[in-house]
LUMZADO-209711 format. One record per atom (N, C-alpha, C, O): x negated, y negated, z; residue in three letters; residue number from 1. Coordinates in steps of 0.1 Angstrom, whole numbers, plus 5000, padded with zeros to 4 digits. Layout:
N
X,Y,Z,ALA,NUM
...
This chain:
111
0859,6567,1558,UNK,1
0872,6574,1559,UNK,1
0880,6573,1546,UNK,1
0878,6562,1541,UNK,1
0888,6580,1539,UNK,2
0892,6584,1530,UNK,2
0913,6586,1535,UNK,2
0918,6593,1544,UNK,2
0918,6581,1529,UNK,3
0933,6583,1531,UNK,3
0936,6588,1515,UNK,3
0929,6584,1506,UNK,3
0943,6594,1513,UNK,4
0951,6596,1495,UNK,4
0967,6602,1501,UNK,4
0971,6609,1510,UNK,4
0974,6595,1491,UNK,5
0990,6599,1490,UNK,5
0991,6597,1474,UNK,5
0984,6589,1468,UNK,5
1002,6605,1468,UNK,6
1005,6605,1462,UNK,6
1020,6603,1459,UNK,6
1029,6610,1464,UNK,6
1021,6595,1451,UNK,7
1035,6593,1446,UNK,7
1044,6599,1433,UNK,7
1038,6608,1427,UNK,7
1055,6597,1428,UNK,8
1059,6602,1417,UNK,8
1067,6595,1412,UNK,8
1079,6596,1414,UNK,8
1062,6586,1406,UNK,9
1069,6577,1393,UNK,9
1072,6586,1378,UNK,9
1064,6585,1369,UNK,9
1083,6594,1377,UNK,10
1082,6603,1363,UNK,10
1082,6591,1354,UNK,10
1086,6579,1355,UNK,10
1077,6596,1345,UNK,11
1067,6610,1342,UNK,11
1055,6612,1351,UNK,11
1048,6622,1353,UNK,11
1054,6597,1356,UNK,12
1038,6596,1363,UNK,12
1038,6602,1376,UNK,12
1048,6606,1383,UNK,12
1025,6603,1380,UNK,13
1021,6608,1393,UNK,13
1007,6596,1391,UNK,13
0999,6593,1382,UNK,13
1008,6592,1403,UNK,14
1001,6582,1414,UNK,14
0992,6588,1425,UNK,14
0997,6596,1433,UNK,14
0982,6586,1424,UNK,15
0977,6591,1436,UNK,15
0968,6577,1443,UNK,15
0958,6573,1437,UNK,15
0973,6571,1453,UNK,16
0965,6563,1456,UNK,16
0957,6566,1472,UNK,16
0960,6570,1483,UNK,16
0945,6561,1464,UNK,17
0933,6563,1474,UNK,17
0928,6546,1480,UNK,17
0926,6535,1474,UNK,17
0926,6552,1499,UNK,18
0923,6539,1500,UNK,18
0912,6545,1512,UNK,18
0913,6554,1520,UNK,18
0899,6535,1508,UNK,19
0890,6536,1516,UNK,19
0876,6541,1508,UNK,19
0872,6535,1498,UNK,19
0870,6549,1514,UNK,20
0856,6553,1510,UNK,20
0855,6567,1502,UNK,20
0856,6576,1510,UNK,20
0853,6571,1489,UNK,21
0851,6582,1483,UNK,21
0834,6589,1485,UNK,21
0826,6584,1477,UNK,21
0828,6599,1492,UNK,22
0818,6602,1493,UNK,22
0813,6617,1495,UNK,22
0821,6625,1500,UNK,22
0805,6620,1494,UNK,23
0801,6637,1496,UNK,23
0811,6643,1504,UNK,23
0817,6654,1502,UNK,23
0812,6635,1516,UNK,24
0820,6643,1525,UNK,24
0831,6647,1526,UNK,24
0835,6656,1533,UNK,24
0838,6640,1516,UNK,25
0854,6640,1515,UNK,25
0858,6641,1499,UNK,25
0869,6644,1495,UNK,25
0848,6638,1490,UNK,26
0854,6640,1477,UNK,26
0857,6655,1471,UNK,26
0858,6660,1459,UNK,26
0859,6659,1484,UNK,27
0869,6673,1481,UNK,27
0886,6671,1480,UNK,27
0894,6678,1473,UNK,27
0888,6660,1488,UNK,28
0902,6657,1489,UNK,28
0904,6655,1473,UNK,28
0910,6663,1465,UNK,28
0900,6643,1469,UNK,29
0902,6639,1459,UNK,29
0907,6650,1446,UNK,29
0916,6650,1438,UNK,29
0891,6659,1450,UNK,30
0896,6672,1438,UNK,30
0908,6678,1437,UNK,30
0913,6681,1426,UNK,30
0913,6681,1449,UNK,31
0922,6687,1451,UNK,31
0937,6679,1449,UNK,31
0947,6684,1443,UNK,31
0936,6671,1454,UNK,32
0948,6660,1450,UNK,32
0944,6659,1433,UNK,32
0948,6648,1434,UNK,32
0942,6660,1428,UNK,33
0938,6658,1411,UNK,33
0940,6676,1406,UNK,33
0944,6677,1394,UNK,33
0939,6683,1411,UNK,34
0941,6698,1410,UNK,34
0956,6702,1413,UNK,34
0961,6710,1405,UNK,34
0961,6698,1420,UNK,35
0969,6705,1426,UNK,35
0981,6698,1418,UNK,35
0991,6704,1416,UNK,35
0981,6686,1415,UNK,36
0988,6680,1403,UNK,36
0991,6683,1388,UNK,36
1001,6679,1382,UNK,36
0979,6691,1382,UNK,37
0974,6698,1369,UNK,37
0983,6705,1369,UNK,37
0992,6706,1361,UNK,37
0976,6714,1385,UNK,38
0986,6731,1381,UNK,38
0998,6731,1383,UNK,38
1005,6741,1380,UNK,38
1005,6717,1392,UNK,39
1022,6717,1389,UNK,39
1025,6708,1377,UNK,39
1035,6700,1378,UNK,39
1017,6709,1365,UNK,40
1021,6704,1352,UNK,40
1023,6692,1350,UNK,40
1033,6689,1342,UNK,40
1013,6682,1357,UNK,41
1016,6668,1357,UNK,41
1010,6664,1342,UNK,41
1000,6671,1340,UNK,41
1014,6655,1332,UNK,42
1010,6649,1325,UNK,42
1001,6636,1321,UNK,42
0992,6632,1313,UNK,42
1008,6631,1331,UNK,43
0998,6616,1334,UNK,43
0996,6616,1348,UNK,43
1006,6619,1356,UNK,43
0985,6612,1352,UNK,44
0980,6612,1367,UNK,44
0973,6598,1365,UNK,44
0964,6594,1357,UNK,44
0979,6589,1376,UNK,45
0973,6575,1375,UNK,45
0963,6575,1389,UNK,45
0965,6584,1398,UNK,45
0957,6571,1389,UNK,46
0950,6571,1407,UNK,46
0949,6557,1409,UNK,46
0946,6552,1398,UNK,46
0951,6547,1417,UNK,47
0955,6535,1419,UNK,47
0941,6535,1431,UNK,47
0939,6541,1442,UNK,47
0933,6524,1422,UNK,48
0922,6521,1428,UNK,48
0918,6509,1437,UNK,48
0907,6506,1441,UNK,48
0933,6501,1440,UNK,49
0932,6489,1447,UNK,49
0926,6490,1461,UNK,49
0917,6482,1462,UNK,49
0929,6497,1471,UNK,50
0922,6503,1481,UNK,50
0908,6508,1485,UNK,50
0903,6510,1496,UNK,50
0904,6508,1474,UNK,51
0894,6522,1473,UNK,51
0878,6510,1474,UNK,51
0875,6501,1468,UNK,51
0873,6516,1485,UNK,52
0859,6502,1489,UNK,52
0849,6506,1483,UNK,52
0841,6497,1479,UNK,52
0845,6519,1480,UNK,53
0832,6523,1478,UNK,53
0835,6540,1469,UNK,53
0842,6549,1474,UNK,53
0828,6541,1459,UNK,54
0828,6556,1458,UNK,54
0814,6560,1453,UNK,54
0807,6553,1446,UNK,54
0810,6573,1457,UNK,55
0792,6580,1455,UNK,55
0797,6588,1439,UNK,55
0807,6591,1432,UNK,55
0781,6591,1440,UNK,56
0783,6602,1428,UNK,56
0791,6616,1430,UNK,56
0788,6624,1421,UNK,56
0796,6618,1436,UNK,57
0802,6628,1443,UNK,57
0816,6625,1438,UNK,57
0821,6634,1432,UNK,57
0823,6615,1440,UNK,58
0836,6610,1440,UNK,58
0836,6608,1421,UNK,58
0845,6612,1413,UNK,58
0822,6601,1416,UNK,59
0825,6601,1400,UNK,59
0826,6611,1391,UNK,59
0830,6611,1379,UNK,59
0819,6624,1403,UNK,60
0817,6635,1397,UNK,60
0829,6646,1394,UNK,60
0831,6653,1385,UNK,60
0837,6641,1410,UNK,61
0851,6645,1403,UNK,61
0862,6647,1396,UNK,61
0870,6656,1395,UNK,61
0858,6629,1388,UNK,62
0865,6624,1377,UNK,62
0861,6632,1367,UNK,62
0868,6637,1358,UNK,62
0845,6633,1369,UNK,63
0837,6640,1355,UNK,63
0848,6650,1349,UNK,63
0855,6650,1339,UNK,63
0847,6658,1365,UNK,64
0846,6673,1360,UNK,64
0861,6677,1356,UNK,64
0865,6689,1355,UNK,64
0871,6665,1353,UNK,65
0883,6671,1346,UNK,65
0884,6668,1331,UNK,65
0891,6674,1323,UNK,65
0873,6657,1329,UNK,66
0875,6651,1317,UNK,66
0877,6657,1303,UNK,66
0881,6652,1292,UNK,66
0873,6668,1304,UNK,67
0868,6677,1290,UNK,67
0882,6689,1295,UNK,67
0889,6690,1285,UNK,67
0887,6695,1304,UNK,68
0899,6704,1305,UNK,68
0908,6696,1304,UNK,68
0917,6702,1298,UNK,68
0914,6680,1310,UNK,69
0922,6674,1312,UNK,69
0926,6672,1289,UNK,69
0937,6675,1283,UNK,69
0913,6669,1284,UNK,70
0915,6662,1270,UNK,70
0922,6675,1262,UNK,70
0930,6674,1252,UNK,70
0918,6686,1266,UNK,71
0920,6699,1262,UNK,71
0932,6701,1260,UNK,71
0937,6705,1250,UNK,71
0940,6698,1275,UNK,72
0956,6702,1280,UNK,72
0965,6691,1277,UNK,72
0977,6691,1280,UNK,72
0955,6679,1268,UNK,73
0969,6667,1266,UNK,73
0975,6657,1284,UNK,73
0985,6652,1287,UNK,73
0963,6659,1292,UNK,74
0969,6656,1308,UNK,74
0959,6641,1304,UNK,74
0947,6641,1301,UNK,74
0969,6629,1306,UNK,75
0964,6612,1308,UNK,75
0960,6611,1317,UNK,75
0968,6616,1325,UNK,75
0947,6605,1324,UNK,76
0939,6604,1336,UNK,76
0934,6593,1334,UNK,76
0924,6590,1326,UNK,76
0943,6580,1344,UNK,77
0935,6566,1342,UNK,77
0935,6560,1354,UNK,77
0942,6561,1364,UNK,77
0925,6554,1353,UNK,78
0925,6546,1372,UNK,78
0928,6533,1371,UNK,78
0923,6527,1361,UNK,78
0933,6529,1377,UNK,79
0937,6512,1375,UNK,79
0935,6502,1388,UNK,79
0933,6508,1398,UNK,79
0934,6488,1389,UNK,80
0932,6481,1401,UNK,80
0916,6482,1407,UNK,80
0914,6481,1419,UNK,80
0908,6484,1400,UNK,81
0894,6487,1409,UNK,81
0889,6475,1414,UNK,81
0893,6464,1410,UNK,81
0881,6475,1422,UNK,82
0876,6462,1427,UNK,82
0865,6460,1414,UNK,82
0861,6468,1405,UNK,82
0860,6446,1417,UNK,83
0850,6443,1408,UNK,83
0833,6450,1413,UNK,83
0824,6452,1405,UNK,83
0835,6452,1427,UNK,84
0821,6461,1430,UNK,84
0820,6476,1429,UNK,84
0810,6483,1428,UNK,84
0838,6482,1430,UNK,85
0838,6494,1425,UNK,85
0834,6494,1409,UNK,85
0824,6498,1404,UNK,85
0845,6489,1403,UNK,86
0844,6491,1387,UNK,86
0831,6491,1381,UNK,86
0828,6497,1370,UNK,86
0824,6484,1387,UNK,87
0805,6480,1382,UNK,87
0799,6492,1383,UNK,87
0790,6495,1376,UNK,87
0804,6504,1398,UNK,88
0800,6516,1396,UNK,88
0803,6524,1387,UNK,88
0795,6533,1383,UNK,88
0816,6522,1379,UNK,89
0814,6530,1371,UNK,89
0810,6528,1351,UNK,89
0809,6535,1341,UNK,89
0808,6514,1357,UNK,90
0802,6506,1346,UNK,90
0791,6510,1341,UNK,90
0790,6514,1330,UNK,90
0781,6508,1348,UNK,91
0769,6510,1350,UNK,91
0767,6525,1345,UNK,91
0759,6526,1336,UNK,91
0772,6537,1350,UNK,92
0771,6548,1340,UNK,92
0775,6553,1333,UNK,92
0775,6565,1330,UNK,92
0781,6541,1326,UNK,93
0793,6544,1316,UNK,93
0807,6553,1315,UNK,93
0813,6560,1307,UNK,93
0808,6548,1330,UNK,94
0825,6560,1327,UNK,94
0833,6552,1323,UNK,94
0843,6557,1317,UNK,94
0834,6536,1324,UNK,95
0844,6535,1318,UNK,95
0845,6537,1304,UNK,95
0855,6534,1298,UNK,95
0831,6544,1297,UNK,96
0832,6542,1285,UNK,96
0841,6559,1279,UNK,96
0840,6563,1267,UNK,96
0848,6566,1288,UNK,97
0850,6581,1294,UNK,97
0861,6582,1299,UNK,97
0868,6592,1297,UNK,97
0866,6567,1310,UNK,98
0875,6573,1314,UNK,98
0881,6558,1311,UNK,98
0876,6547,1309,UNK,98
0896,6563,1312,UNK,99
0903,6549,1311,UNK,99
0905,6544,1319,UNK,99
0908,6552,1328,UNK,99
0904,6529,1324,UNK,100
0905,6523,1333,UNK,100
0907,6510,1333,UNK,100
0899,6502,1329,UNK,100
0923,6505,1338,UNK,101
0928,6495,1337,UNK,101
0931,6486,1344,UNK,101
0935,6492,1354,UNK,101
0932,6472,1347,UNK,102
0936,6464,1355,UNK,102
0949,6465,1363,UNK,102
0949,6462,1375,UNK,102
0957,6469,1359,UNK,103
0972,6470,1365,UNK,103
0974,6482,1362,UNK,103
0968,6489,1354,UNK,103
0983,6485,1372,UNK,104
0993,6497,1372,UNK,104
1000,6498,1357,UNK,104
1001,6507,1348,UNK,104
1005,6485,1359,UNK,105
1012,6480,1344,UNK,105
1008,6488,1332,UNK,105
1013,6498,1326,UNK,105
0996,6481,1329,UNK,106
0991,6486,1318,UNK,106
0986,6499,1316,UNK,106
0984,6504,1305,UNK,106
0985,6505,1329,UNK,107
0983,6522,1332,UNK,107
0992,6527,1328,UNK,107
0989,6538,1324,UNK,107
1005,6524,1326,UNK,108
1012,6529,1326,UNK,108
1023,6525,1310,UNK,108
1032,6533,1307,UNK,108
1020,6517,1305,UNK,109
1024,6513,1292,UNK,109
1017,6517,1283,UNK,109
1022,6517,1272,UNK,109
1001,6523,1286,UNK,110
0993,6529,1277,UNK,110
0996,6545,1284,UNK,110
0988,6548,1293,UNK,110
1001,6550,1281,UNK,111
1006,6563,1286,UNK,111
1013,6570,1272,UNK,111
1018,6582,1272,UNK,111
């Protein structure tokens, strides 16, 4: 099961996800990450403290803004991941792709 809310710390937007990211639902995610773009969000943090498990489906999401997001000047960083999430995205190198930080803190001071 999958929950997301989003918050609004200006400049930031927060989107925190708690639970499981997977084929079935990593539509939500798109769309919560879209729908923030096209109302002109600049920094989009997604707050990964929550979040138990994500598939290739959920990393794919992240993929597929990375190259329009760098385009449009829009900051996309995830912060708080567990140590068995983060290893997922270790392992195919997104952190080497996407930024990804221990704290909100630092999400947000690197902005």
């Amino acid at each position: 099961m999958l929950s997301i809310s989003i918050l609004e710390e200006s400049p930031h937007h927060i989107i925190q996800v708690k639970g499981e990211i997977d084929a079935s639902n990593s539509v939500q995610l798109d769309e919560s990450i879209r729908s923030l773009a096209e109302k002109g969000a600049q920094s989009i943090l997604v707050d990964g403290s929550e979040l138990e498990y994500i598939s290739s489906a959920g990393l794919g999401v992240f993929m597929s803004y990375l190259e329009e997001f760098q385009e449009k000047g829009i900051q996309l960083k995830i912060f708080s991941l567990s140590p068995k999430v983060f290893e997922v995205f270790r392992i195919l190198g997104l952190d080497q792709l996407i930024s990804i930080l221990s704290t909100k803190e630092e999400a947000i001071q690197e902005s």
